[in-house]
Structure formats: structure tokens, C-alpha cells
C-alpha positions as CSV (number, residue, x, y, z in Angstrom):
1,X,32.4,118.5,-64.1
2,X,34.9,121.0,-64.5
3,X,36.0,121.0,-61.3
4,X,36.5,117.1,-61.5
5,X,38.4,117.5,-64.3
6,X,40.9,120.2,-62.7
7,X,41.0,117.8,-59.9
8,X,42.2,115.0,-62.4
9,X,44.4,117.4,-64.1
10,X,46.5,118.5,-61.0
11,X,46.3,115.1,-59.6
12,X,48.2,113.4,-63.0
13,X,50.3,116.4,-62.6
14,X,51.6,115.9,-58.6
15,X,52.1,111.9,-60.0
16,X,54.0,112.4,-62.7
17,X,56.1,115.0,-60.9
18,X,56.5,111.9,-57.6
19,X,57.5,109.8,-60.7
20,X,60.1,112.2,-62.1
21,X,61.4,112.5,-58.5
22,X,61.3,108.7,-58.4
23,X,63.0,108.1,-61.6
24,X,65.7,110.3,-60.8
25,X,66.0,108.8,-56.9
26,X,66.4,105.2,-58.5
27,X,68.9,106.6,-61.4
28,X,70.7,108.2,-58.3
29,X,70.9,104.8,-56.8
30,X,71.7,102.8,-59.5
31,X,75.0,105.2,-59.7
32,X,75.6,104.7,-56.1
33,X,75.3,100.5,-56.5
34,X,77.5,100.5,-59.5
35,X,79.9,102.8,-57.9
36,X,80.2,100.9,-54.5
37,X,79.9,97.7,-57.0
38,X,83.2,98.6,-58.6
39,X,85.3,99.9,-55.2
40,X,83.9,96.1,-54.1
41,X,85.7,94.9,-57.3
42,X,88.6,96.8,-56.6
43,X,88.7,96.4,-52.9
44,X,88.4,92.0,-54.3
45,X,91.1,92.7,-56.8
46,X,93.4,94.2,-53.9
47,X,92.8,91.4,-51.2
48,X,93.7,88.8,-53.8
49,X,97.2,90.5,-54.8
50,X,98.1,91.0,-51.1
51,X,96.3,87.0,-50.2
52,X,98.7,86.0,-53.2
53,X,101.8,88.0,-51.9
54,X,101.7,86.7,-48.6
55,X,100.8,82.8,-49.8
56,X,104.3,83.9,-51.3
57,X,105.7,84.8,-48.0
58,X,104.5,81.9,-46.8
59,X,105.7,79.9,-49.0
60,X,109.3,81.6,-48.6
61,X,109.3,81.1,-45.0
62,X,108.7,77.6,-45.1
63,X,111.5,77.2,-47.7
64,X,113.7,79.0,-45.3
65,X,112.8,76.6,-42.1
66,X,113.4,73.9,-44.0
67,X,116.7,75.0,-44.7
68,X,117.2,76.4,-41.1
69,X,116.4,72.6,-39.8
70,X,119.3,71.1,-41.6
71,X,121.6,73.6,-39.3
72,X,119.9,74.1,-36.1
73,X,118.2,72.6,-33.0
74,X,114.9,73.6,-33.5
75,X,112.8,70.4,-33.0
76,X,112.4,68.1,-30.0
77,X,113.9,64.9,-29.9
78,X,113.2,62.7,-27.5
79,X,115.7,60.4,-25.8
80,X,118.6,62.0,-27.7
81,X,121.2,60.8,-25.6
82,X,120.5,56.9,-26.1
83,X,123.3,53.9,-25.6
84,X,123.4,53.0,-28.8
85,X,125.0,56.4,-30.4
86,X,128.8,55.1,-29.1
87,X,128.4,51.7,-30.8
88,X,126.7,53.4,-34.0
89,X,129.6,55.3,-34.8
90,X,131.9,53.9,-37.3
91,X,135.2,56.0,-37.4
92,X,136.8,54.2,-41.4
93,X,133.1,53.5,-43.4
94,X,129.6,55.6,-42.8
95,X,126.2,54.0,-41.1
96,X,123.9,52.1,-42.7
97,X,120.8,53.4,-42.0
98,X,117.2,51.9,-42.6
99,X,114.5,53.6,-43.6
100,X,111.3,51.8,-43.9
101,X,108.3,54.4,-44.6
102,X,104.7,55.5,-46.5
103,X,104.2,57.2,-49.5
104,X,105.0,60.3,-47.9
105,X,108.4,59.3,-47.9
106,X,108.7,58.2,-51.3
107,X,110.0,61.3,-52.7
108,X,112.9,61.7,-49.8
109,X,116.1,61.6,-51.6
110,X,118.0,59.1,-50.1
111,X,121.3,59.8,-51.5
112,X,120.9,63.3,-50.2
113,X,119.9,62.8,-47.4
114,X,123.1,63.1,-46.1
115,X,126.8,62.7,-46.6
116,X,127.6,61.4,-43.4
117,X,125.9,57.7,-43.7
118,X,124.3,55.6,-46.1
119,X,120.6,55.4,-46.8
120,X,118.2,52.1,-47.9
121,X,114.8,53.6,-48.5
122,X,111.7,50.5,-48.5
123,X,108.3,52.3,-48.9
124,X,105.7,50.3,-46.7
125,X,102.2,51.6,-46.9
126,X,101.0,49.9,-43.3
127,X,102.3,48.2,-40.7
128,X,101.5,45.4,-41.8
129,X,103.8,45.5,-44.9
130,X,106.4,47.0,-42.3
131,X,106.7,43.9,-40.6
132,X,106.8,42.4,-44.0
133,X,109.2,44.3,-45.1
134,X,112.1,43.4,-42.4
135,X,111.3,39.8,-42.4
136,X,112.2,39.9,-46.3
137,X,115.1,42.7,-45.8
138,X,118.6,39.7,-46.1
139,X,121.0,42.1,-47.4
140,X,121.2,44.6,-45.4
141,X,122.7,45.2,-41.8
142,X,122.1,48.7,-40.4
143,X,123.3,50.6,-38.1
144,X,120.0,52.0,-37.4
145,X,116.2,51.4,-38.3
146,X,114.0,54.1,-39.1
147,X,110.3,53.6,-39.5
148,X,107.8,56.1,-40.4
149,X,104.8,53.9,-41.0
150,X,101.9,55.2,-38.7
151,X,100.1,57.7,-40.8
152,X,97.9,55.4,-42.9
153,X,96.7,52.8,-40.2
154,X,95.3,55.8,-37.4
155,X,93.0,55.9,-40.1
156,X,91.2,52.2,-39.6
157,X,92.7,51.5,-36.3
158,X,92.4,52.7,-32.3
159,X,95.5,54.5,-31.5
160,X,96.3,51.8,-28.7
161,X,96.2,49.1,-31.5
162,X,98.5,51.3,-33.7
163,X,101.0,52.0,-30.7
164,X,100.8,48.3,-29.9
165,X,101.8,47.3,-33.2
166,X,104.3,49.7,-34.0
167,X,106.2,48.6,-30.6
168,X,106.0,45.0,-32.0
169,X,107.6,46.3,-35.2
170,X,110.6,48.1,-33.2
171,X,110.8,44.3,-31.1
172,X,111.4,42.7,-34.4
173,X,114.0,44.9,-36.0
174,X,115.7,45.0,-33.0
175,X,116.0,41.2,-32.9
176,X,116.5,40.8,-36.0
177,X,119.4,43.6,-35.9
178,X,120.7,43.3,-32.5
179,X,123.5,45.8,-32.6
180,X,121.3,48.5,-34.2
181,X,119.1,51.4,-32.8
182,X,115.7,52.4,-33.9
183,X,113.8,56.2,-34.8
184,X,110.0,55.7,-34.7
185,X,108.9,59.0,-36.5
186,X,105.5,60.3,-34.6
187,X,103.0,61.0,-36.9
188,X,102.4,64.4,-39.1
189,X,99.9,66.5,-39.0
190,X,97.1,66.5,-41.1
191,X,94.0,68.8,-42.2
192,X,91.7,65.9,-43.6
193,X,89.7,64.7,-40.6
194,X,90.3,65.9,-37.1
195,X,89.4,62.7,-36.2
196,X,92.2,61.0,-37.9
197,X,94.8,64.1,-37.0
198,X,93.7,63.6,-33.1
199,X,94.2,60.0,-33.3
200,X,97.3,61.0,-34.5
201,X,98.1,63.1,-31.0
202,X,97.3,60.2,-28.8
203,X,99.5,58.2,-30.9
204,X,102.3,60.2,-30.3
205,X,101.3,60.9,-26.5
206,X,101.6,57.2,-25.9
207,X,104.5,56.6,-27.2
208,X,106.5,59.3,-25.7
209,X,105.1,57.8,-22.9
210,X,106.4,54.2,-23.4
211,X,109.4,55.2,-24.6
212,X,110.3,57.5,-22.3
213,X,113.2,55.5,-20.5
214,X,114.1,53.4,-23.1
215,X,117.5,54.3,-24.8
216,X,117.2,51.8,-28.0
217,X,114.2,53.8,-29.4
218,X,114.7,57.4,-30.3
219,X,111.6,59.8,-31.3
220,X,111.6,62.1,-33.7
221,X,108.5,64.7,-33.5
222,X,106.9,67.0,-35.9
223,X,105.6,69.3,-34.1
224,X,107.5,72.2,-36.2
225,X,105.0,71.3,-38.9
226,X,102.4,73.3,-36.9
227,X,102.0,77.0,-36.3
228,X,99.8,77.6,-33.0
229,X,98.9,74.2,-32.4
230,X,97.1,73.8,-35.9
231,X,99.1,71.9,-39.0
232,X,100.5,74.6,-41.5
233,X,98.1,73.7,-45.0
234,X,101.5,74.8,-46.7
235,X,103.0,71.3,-45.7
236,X,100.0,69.4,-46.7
237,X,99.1,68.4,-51.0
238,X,95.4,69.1,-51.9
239,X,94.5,66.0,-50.1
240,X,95.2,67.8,-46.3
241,X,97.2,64.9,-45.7
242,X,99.8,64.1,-48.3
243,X,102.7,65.4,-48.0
244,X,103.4,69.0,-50.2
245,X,106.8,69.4,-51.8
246,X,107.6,71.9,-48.5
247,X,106.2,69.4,-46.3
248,X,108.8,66.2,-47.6
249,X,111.8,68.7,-47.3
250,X,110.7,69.4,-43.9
251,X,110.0,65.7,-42.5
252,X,113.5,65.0,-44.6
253,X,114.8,67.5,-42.7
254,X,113.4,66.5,-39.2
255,X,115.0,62.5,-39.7
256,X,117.8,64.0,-40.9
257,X,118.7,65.6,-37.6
258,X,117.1,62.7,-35.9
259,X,119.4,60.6,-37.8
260,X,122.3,62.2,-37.3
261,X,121.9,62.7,-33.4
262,X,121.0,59.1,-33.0
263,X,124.4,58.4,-34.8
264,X,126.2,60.8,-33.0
265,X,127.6,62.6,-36.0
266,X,129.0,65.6,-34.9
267,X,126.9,69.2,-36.4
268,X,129.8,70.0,-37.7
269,X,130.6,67.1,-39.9
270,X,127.4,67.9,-41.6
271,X,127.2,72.0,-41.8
272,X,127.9,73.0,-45.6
């Protein structure tokens, strides 16, 4: 019996030595956690300065495209060299221009747009009201139409019905306004759906397909609103496919030149 009760003895003993050793394992652990815990927090805390700092950057160099755009050639224009530029030109009073367009182009500045020709802004939210809009239009003869009123119908609409429509739309303005030219803005890009932003390609395709040889019809594409193929989220408002304050100034910026090419306004007239 007292043997058995050595055993016991010894045996209570080697366990409550394995739980000291235990203990003091898991407390060394629980130090370890913590302190890898807080370099994680840190190591968070660091990413998000530097994430912030280069949103900032971003942000910066979007501001500074924009304002690069106004100055220099760095878009595609298709068809820049059309017939009506000669007949566009007014030497005594500036070009009227037309702009019919969404809601992303409600918060264009029309009197800023430029100095070098007058702007009437309509906002149209389809196609539909588009045509609407230059059937009702009396008092008004411009020098040039621009329309940017494909965004919101690619959306509940094949591309072919969209292009279809939209050439209509260019038929009727210019019959309506025989001695004035039209800008079809191609669509922007967009982050919502890439259904609807792919529609949106085709779109464009098409058209720079149709319009290809036709010198009434200039194009003006947004392809600077991507970096690597993909739309830049900086352009787009919380809805990935509004319009962001950096995103208006640089579709203002992209008619702008459009604009003024299709007018045959001379750079330098412009440059300040």
C-alpha cells in the first residue's frame, strides 16, 4: 500500500510538473500571438497610409491628364480630317455648337468649355429623348452637333440596335441642320457590369466601322479613361458607372479637343 501510494505521489508530481511546463509553453505563446498580433496591426496601419498616399497619387495624376488633354494630342480621333471643318469655321463670330448628352454630362461647364465657340448643352437620358430633343430644338442653328447619348440604352438594348439608332439620330440632325457636322462620343467605360461595359466595346467597334469613310461624322473615343485595357475606378462615382468629378473633366476634356479639331480651331488659339 505504500508502495501504491509512492507511485501516486511521484505520478501527481511528473503531472503537475508537465502542467507547469504547459502553462508556461501556452504563456509563451500567448506572447508570441499578441506580439505577431500587434506587428499585424502595425504592418495594417502601414499598408493603409501608403494605400491612401498612393490613392493620392492617383488622384494627382489623373488631375494632371486631365489638364495635359486640354494641350496635347493624346487621344484618338477618328476621321479628324473631315469636309466639313472649312465650312465650320467662322472667321468674325464663334461656332455654335450642340451638345445633346446623359447625365454624365450634366455637370460639363458649358461656358467653359471653351473660348473659341459657343456651347448649348440639352441633357437627354436615351436615345429616344435624343431624337426628341432635336425635333423640338427651333432656336438654335449649329455649326456642329455633338451627341453623347449611348451609355444608358447598352444597358436594355443589343449593341446593333443601339448603333442602328444612334446612326438614325446623326440622319436627323444632319437633315435637319444641313450645313453642320456631327461628333458621336463612343461610350465610357464602366466597372458595373462587364456585360454592359462590353456591350459598350462592340458599340464602339461598329461604329468605327461604319463611320470609317464618312467625313460628316467625327468620333471621339475614350479609351484614355483606361489604364491596361481595364476602366480607371478613379473616373467612375461609387456607382462604377457615373461619372466621378475626374472622370467629367476628362470626357470634357476629350469633346473639347474633339470639338475643336472638328472646327478646325487652331491649338494655338486655344493654349492659355
Amino acid at each position: 500500500m505504500k508502495y501504491h501510494n509512492q507511485i501516486l505521489e511521484e505520478t501527481r508530481a511528473e503531472m503537475k510538473k508537465v502542467l507547469t511546463t504547459s502553462n508556461s509553453e501556452i504563456d509563451f505563446l500567448s506572447v508570441s500571438i499578441q506580439t505577431k498580433n500587434e506587428e499585424i496591426d502595425k504592418l495594417n496601419d502601414t499598408l493603409k497610409r501608403h494605400t491612401q498616399h498612393l490613392e493620392k497619387l492617383q488622384a494627382e495624376n489623373i488631375s494632371l491628364r486631365s489638364q495635359m488633354i486640354s494641350r496635347f494630342e493624346d487621344f484618338h480621333l477618328v476621321n479628324a480630317n473631315s469636309k466639313y471643318t472649312e465650312k465650320s469655321k467662322l472667321d468674325d463670330n464663334k461656332p455654335t455648337v450642340l451638345l445633346i448628352g446623359t447625365s454624365n454630362t450634366k455637370r460639363i461647364n458649358a461656358e467653359k468649355l471653351s473660348p473659341s465657340f459657343t456651347t448649348n448643352k440639352f441633357t437627354s437620358f436615351d436615345l429616344e429623348e435624343t431624337k426628341q430633343a432635336i425635333l423640338e430644338i427651333s432656336d438654335i442653328i449649329p455649326n456642329l452637333v455633338v451627341f453623347h447619348s449611348l451609355t444608358n440604352d447598352l444597358k436594355i438594348k443589343s449593341p446593333q440596335h443601339c448603333v442602328e439608332e444612334i446612326q438614325d439620330i446623326v440622319k436627323l440632325a444632319l437633315q435637319k441642320w444641313q450645313n453642320s457636322g456631327c461628333i458621336i462620343s463612343l461610350t465610357t467605360p464602366r466597372l458595373d457590369s462587364v456585360i454592359f461595359n462590353t456591350n459598350g466595346q462592340i458599340i464602339n467597334a461598329l461604329l468605327k466601322q461604319i463611320y470609317d469613310d464618312n467625313k460628316d461624322v467625327l468620333l471621339v473615343d475614350h479609351g484614355n479613361m483606361l489604364r491596361n485595357g481595364n476602366p480607371i475606378a478613379e473616373l467612375l462615382s461609387e456607382d462604377k458607372f457615373h461619372l466621378s468629378d475626374s472622370g467629367v473633366s476628362q470626357l470634357s476634356a476629350n469633346l473639347k479637343r474633339g470639338i475643336h479639331t472638328a472646327l478646325n480651331i487652331s491649338h494655338a488659339k486655344f493654349k492659355r
